[in-house]
Backbone bond lengths (Angstrom), bond angles and torsions (degrees), N, CA, C in turn:
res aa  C-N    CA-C-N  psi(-1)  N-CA   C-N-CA  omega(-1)  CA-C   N-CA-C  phi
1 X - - - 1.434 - - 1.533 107.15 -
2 X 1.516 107.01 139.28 1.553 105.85 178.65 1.059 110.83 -129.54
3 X 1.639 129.36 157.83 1.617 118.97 -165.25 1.361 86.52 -134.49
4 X 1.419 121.75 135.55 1.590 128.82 161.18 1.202 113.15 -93.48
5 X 1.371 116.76 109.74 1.543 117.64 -175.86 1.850 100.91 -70.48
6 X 1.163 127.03 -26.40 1.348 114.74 -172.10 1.669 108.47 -78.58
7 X 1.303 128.02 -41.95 1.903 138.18 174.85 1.936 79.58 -69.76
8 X 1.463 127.03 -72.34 1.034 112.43 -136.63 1.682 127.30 109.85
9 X 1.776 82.60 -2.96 1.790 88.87 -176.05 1.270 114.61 -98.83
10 X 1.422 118.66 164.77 1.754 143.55 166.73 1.131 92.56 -85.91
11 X 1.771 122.52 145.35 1.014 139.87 130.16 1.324 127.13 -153.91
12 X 1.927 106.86 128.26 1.142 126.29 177.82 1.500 115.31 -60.26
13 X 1.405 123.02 113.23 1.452 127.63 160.78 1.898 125.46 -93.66
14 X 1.413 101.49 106.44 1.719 82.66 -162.51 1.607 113.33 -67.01
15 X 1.065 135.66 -142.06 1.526 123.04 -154.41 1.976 83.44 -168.62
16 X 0.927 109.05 98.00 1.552 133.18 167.45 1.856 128.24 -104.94
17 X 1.230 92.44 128.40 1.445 99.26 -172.82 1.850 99.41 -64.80
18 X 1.161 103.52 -21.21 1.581 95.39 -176.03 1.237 126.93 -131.87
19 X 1.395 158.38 147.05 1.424 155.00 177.77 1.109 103.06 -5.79
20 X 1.413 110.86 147.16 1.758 108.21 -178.81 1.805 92.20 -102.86
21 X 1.103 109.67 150.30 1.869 116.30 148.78 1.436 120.58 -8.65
22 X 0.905 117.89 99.64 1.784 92.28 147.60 1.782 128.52 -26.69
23 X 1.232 108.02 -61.63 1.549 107.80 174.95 1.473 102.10 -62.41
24 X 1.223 143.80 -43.65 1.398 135.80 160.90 0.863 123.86 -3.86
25 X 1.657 100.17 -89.55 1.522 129.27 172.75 1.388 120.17 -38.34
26 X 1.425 111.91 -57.99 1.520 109.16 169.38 1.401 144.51 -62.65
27 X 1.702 81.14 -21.91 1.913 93.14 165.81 1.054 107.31 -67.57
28 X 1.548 134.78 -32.33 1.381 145.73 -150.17 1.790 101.37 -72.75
29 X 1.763 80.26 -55.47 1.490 88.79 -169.92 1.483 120.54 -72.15
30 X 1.485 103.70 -26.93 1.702 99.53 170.18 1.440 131.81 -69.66
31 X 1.778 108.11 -16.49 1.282 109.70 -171.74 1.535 104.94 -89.24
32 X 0.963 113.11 3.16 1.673 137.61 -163.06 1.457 97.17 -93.69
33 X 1.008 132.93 -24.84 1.443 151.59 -179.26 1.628 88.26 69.83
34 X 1.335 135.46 45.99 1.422 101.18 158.46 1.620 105.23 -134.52
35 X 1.383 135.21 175.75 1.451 133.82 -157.98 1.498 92.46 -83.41
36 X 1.255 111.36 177.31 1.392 114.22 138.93 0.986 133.12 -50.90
37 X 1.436 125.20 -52.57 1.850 134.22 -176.71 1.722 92.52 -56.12
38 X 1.393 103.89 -36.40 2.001 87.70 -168.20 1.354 117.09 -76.91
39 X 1.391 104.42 -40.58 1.560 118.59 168.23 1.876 117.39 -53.73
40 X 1.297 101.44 -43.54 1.600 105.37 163.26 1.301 117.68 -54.87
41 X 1.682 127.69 -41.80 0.995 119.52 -159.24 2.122 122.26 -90.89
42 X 1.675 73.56 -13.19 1.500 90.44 167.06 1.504 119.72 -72.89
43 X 1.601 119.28 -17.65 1.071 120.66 -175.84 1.435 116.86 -78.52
């Protein structure tokens, strides 16, 4: 579970033995309130 102190949001990330989806990932990252470019840049 991850909390964005800046949205204020929860989000559950499940924990997979293997690559997640593309659509996964992006659900992940949208409910996360942040873009791709931001989520990339955190990496």
């Amino acid at each position: 579970m991850l909390f964005n102190h800046r949205t204020r949001r929860t989000t559950v990330v499940p924990v997979h033995a293997r690559d997640l989806p593309m659509r996964t990932l992006r659900a992940i990252i949208k409910q996360s309130g942040l873009t791709v470019d931001e989520f990339l840049a955190l990496l």
